[in-house]
C-alpha positions as CSV (number, residue, x, y, z in Angstrom):
1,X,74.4,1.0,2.9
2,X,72.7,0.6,-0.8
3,X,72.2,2.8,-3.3
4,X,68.6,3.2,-2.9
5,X,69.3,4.2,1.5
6,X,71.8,6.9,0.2
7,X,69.3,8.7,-2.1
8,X,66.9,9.0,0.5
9,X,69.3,10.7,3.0
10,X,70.1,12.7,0.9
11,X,67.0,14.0,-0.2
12,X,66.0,14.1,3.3
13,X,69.1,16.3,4.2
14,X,68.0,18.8,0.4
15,X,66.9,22.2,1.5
16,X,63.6,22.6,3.1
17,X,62.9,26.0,1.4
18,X,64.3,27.9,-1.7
19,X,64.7,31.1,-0.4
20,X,67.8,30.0,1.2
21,X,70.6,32.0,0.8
22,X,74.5,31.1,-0.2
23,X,77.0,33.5,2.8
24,X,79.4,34.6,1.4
25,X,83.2,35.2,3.2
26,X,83.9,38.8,1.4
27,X,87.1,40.0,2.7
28,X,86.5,44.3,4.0
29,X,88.7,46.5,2.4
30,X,90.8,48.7,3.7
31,X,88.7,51.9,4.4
32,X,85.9,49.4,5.5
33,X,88.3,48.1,8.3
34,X,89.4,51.4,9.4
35,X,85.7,52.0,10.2
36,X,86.3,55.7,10.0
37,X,83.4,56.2,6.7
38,X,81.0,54.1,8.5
39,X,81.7,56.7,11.8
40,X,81.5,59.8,9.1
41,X,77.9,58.5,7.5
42,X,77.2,58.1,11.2
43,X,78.1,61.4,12.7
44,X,76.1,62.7,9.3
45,X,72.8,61.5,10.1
46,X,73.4,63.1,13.5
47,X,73.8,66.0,12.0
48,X,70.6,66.1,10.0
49,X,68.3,65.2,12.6
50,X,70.2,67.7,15.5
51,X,68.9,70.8,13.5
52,X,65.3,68.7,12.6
53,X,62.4,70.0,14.8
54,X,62.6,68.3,18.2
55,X,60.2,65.2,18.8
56,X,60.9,65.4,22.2
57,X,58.9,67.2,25.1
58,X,60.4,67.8,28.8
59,X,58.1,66.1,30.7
60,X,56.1,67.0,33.2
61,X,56.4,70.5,33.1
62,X,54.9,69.7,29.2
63,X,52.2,66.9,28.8
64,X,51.2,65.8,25.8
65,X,47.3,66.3,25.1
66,X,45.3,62.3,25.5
67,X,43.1,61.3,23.0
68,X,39.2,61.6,24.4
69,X,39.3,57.7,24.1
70,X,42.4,57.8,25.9
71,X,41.6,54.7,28.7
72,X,43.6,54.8,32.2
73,X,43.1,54.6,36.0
74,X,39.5,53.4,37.5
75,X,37.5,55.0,39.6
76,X,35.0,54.2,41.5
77,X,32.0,56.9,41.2
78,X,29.6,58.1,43.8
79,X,25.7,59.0,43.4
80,X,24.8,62.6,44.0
81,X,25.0,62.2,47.5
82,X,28.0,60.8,48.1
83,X,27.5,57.2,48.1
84,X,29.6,54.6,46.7
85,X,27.4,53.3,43.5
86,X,29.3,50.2,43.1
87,X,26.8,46.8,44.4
88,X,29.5,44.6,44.4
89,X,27.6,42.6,41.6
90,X,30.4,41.0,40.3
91,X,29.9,41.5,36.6
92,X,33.1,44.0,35.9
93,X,35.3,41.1,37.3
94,X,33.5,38.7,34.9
95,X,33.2,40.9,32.0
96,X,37.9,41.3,32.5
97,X,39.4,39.3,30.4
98,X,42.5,39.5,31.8
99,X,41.0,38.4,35.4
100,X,42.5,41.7,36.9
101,X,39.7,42.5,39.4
102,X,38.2,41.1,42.7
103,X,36.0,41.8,45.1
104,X,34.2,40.9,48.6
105,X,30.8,42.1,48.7
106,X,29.0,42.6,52.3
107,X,26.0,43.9,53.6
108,X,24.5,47.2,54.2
109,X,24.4,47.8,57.6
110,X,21.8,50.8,59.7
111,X,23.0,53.8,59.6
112,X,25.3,53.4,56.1
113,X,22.7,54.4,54.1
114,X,24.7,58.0,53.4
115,X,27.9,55.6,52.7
116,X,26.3,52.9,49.9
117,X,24.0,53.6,47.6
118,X,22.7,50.1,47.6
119,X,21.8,47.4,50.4
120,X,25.0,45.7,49.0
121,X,28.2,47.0,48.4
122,X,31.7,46.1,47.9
123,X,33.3,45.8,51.1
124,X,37.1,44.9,49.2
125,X,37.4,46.0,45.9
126,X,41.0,45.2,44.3
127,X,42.2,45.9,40.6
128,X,45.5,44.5,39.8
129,X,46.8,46.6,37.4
130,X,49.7,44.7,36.2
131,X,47.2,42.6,34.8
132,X,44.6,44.9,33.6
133,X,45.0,45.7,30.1
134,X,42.5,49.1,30.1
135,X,40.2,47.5,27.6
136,X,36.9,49.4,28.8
137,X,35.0,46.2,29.5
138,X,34.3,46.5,33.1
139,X,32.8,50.0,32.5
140,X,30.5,48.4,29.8
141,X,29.1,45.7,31.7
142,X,28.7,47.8,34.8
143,X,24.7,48.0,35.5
144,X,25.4,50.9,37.7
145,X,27.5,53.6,36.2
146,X,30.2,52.8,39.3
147,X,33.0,52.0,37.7
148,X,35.3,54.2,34.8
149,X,38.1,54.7,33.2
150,X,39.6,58.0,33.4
151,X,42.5,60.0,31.7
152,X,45.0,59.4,34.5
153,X,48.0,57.8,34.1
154,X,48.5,54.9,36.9
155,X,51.9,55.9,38.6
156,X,54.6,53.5,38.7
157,X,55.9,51.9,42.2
158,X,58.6,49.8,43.2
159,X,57.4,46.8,44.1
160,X,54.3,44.6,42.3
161,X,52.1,45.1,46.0
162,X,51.7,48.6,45.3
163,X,49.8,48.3,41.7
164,X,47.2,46.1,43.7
165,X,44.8,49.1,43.9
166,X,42.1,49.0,46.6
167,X,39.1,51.3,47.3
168,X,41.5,53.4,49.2
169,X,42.8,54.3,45.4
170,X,39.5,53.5,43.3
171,X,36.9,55.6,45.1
172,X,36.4,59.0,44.2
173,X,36.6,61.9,47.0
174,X,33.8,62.7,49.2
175,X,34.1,66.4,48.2
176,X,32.0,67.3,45.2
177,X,34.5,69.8,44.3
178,X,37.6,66.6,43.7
179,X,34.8,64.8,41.7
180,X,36.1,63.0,38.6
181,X,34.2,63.9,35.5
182,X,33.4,61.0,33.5
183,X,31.4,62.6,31.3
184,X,33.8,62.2,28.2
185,X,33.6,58.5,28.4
186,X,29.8,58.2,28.5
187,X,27.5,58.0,25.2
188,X,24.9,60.1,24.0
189,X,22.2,57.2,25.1
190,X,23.5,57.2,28.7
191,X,23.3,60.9,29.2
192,X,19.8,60.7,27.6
193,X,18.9,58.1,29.9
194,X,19.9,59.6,33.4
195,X,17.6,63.1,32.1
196,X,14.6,60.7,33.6
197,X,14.2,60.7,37.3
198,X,11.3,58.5,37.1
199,X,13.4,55.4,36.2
200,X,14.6,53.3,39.4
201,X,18.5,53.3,38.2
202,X,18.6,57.3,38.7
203,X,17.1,57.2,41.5
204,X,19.4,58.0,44.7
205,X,18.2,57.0,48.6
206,X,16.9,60.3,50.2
207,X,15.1,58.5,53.0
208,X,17.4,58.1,55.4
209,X,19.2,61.6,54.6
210,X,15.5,63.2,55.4
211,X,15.1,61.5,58.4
């Protein structure tokens, strides 16, 4: 090997940065090997923070207040009659990024008219939410005011079947009194907008309910 082959190894082996940093083999000393000021200064900060005021709440007999913008479990809303809003339209499951919600839309069918608000609805309507990262975006894009976030916590489970949530878990009760009240989460525009009965999107099917 020449002369000129060993320069450029070595300055091929030189230090890539120069914030590197030189270790040094510094031998403890005796009350460093002894541990017993390290357990002192340890024991110390203990101390301090045992008579600090507790961070700590005992959950769930205390909750901590959520934010108003606090985002957790869907729901899927019903009109003033009862019927499921949702058209199975497809555009929450476009607008998800994270690809976190699917559905099987089907027909209307006579007779349902009290059940579905429109002549299509979602027939299987599945949001996995392992996946879902509660951005919002599916109530946003949402033509129809059928699907929200609330201020629910989704519970935890023991196996990654149980956090695919159907309409069994989505859908809102029947019972006007167990209504969710998503009032929180809609804007000043919105609520201005459904004070008009004459527009076609606040209008709810009577027809059949008449009849």
């Amino acid at each position: 090997m020449d002369i000129w082959q060993d320069s450029l190894i070595k300055r091929e082996m030189q230090a890539l940065t120069t914030r590197s940093k030189i270790a040094v083999n510094k031998k403890m000393t005796f009350m460093e090997r002894i541990y017993i000021p390290a357990i002192l200064g340890g024991m110390a900060i203990t101390l301090r923070h045992f008579f600090k005021k507790k961070v700590t709440i005992q959950y769930p007999e205390q909750q901590r207040e959520f934010a108003p913008i606090y985002r957790g479990h869907h729901v899927l809303k019903r009109d003033e009659n009862g019927a499921e809003r949702c058209t199975a339209c497809g555009l929450c499951a476009v607008a998800c990024p994270a690809e976190a919600i699917t559905m099987v839309a089907a027909e209307r069918k006579k007779g349902e008219e009290a059940l579905y608000r429109e002549e299509k609805y979602a027939e299987i309507y599945e949001i996995n939410m392992l996946r879902c990262i509660f951005c919002g975006l599916c109530e946003e894009a949402c033509p129809k005011e059928a699907i929200f976030l609330t201020d629910e916590m989704v519970l935890t489970d023991y196996a990654r079947a149980g956090f695919v949530h159907g309409k069994d878990k989505l859908v809102e009760p029947m019972d006007k009194d167990k209504r969710i009240d998503v009032s929180k989460r809609q804007t000043k525009e919105v609520a201005e907008f459904k004070k008009h009965p004459e527009y076609a999107h606040n209008q709810v099917y009577t027809k059949s309910l008449k009849a």
